[in-house]
Structures are given as C-alpha cells and as structure tokens.
Backbone as ProteinMPNN parsed JSONL, in Angstrom:
{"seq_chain_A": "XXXXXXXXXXXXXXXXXXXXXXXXXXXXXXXXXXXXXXXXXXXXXXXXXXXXXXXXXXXXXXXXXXXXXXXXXXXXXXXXXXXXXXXXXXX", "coords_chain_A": {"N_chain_A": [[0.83, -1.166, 0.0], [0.684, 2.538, -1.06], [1.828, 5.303, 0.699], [0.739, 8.712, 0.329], [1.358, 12.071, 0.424], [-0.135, 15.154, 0.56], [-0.963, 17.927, -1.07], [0.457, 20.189, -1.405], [2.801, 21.334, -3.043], [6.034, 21.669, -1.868], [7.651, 19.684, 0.906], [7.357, 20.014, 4.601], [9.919, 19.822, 7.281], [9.239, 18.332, 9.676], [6.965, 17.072, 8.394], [8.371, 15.334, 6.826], [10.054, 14.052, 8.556], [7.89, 12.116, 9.514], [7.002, 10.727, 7.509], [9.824, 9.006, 7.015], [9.814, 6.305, 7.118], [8.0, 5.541, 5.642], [9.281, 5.807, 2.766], [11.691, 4.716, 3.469], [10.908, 2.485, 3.2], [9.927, 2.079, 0.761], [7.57, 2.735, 0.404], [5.963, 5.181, -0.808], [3.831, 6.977, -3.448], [5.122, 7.702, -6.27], [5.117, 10.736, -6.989], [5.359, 11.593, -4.761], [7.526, 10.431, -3.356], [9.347, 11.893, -4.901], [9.211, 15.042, -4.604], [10.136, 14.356, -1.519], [12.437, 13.388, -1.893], [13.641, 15.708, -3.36], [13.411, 17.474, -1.058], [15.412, 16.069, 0.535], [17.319, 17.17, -0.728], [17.723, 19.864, -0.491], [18.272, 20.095, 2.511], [19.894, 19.365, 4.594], [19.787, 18.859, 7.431], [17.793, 17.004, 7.373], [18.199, 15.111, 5.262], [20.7, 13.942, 6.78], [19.325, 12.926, 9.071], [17.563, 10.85, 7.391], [20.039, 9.49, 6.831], [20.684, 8.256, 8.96], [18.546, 6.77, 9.975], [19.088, 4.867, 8.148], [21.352, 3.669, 9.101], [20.326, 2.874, 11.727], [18.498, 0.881, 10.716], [20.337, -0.787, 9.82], [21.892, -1.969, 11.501], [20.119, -2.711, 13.482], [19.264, -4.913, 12.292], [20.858, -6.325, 12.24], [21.413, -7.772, 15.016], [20.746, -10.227, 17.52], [18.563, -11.644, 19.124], [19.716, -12.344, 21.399], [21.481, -10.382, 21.648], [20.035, -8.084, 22.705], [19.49, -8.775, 25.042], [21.381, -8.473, 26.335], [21.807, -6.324, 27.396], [21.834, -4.037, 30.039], [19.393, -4.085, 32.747], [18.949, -1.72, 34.104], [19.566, 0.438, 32.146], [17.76, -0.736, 30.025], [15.458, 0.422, 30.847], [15.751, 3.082, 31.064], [16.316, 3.966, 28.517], [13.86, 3.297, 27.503], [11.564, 4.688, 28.74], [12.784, 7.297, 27.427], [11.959, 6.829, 24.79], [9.563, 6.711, 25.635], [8.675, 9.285, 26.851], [9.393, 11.164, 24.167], [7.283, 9.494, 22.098], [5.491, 11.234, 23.556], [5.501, 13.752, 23.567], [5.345, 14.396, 20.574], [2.997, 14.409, 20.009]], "CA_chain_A": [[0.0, 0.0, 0.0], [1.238, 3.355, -1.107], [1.259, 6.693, 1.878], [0.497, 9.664, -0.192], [1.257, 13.557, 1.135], [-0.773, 16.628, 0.452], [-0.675, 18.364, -2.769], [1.806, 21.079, -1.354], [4.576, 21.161, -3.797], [7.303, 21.051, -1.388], [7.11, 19.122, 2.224], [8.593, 20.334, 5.838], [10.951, 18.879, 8.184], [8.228, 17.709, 10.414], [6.369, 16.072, 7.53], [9.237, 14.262, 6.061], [10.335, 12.71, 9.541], [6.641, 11.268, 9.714], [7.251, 9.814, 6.102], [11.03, 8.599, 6.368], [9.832, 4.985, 7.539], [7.34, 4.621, 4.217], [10.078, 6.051, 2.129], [13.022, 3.386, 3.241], [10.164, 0.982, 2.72], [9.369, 2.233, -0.714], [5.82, 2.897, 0.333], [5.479, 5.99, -1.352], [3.782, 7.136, -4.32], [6.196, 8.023, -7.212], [5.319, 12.029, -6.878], [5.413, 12.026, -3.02], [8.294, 9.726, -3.349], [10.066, 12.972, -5.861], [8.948, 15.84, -3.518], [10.742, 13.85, -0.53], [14.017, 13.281, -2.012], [13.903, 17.043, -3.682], [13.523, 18.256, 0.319], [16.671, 16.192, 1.146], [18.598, 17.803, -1.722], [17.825, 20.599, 0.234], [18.045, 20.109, 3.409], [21.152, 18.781, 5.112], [19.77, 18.028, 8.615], [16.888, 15.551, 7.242], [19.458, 14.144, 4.862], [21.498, 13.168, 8.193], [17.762, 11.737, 9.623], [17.237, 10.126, 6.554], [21.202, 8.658, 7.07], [20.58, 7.617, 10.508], [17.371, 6.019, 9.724], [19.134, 3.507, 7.428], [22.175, 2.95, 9.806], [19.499, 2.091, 12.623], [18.081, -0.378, 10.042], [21.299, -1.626, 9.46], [22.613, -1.982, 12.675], [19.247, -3.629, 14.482], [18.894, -5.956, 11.291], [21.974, -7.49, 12.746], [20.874, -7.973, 15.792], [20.288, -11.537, 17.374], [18.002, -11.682, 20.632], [20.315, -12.552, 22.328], [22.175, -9.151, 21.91], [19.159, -7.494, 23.107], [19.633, -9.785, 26.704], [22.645, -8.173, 27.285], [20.917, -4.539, 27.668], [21.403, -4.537, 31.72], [17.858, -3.799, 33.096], [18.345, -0.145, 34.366], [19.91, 0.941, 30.737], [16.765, -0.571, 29.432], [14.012, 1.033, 31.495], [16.117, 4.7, 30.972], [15.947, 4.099, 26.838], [12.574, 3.034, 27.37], [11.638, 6.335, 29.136], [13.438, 7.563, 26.599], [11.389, 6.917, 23.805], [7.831, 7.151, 25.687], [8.515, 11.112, 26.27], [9.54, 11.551, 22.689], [6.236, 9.589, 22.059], [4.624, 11.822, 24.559], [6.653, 14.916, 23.08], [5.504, 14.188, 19.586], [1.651, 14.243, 20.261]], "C_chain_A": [[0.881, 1.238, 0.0], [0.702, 4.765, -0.398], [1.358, 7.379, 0.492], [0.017, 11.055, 0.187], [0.317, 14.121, 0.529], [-0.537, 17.033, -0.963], [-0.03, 19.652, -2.588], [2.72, 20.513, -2.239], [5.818, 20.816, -2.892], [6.604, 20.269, 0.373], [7.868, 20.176, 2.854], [9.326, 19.55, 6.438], [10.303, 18.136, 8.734], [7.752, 16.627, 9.497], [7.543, 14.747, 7.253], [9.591, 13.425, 6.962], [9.347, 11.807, 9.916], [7.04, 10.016, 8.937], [8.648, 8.834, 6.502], [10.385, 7.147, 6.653], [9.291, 4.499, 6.09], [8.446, 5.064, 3.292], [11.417, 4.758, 2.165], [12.469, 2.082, 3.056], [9.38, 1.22, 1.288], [8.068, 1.619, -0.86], [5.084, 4.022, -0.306], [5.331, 6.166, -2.295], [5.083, 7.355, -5.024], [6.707, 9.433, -6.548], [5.699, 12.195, -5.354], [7.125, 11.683, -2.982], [10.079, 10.879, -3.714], [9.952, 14.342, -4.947], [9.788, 15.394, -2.094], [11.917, 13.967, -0.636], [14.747, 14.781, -2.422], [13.944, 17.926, -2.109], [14.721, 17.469, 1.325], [17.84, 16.431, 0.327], [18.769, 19.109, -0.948], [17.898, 21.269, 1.781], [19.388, 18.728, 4.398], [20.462, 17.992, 6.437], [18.753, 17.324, 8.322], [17.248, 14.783, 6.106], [19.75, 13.497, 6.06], [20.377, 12.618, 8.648], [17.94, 10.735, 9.168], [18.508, 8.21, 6.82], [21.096, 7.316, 8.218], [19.497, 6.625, 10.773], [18.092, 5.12, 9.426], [20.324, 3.224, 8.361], [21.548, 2.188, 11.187], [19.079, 0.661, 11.936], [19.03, -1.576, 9.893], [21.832, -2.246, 10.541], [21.636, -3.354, 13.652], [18.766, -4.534, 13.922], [19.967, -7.293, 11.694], [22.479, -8.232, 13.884], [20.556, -9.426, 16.423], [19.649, -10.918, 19.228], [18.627, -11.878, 21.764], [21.334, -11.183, 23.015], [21.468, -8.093, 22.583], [19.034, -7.856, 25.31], [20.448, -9.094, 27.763], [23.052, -6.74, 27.36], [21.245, -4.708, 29.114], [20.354, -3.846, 31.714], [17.332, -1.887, 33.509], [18.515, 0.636, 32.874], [18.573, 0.875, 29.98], [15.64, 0.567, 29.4], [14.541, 2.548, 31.426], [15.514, 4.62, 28.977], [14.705, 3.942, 26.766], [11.573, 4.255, 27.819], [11.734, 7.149, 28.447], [12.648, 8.336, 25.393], [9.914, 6.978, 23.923], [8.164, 8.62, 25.58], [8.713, 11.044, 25.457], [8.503, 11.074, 21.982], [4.937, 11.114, 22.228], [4.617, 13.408, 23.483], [5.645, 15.184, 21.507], [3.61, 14.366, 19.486], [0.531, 13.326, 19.372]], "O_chain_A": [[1.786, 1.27, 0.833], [-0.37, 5.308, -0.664], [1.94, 6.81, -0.431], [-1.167, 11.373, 0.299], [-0.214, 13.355, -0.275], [0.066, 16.377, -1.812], [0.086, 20.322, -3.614], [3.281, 19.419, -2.162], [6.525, 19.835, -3.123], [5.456, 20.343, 0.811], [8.65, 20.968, 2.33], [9.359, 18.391, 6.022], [10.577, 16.967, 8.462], [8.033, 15.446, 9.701], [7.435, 13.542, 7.481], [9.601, 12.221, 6.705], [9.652, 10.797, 10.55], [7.296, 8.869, 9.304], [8.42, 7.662, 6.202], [10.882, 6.636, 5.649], [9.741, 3.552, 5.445], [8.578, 3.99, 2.705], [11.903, 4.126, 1.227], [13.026, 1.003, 2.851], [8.402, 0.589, 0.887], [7.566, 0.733, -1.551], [3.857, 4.003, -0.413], [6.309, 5.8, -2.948], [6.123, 7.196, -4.384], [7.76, 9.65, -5.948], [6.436, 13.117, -5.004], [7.92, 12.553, -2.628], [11.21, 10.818, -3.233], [11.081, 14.631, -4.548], [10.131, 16.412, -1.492], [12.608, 14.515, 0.223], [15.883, 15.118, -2.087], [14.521, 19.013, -2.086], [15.023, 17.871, 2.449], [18.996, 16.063, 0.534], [19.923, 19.481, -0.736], [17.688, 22.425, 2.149], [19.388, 17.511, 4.584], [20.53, 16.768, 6.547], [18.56, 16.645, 9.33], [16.611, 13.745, 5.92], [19.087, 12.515, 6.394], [20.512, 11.396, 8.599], [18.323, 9.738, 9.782], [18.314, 6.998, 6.909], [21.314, 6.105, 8.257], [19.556, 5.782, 11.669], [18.066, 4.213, 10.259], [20.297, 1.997, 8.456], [22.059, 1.181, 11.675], [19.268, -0.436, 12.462], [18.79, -2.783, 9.849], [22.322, -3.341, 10.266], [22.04, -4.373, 14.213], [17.912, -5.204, 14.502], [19.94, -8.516, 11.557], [23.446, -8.992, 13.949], [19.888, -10.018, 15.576], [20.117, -10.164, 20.081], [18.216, -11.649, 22.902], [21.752, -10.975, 24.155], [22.136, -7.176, 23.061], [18.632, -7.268, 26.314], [20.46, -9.006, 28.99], [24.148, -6.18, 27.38], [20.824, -5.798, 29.502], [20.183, -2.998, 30.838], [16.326, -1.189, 33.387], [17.619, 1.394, 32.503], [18.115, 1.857, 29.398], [15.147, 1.265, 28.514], [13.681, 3.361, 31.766], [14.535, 5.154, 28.456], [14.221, 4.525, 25.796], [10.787, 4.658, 26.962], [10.876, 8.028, 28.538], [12.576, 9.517, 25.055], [9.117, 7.175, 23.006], [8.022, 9.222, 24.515], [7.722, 10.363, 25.193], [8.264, 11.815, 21.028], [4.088, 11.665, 21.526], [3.671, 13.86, 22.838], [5.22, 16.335, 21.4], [3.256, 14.429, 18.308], [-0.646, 13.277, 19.727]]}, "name": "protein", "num_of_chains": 1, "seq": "XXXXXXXXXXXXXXXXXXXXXXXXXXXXXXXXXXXXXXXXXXXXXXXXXXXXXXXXXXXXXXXXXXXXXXXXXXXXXXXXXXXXXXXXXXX"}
C-alpha cells in the first residue's frame, strides 16, 4: 500500500520525519516519493535523519536476541523512558 502527502509542492521537516519509515520501505507514491528526495537535496539536517534512519536499520537488522539480553535492566528502562517522552513529546 502506497502513503500519499498533500498536494503542497514542497514538504517540511516535520512532515518528512513522519514519512522517512514509508520512504526506506518504498511505500510511497512516485510524486510524493520525488517531492521527498527534492527536500533532502535541500536540506542537510533531514538528509542526516534520513542517514541515521538507514544505519538504525542496518545496525538492528543485525541484531540476534540474544544481543538485546545483554541490555542490563536499568539501561533498558532509561531508553525506554526515553522513547515514551519523545512519544509523549511528539503528540
């Protein structure tokens, strides 16, 4: 299934960090798809997002459960914290 933005010509920063997930999963229309990549020609710090996106992918693709084990328990429950406010944050 293909996401499909707004019919603004260009996106924002905000928008595009919504999108980057259907984008590295080449969920987006063509045009949305062209509008996206034209706002990280211009745009250095959601380039670097964009970057960081795929080195997360890359990184937790390689991942075995077992590497996840050997989180100690308070480290977890702080990252976990972590990422509810930035939930929270994010509305």
């Amino acid at each position: 299934m293909s996401t499909t933005m707004n019919d603004a010509a260009d996106i924002d920063c905000i928008e595009l960090v919504e999108l980057v997930t259907d984008y590295l999963d080449a969920a987006l229309a063509d045009a949305d798809r062209i509008r996206f990549e034209h706002h990280l020609g211009v745009c250095p710090g959601c380039a670097e997002i964009v970057e960081q996106f795929r080195a997360v992918i890359t990184t937790t693709g390689a991942l075995r459960p077992a590497d996840a084990a050997a989180v100690p328990p308070a480290t977890r429950e702080v990252l976990l914290g972590i990422f509810r406010d930035w939930r929270v944050t994010r509305g």
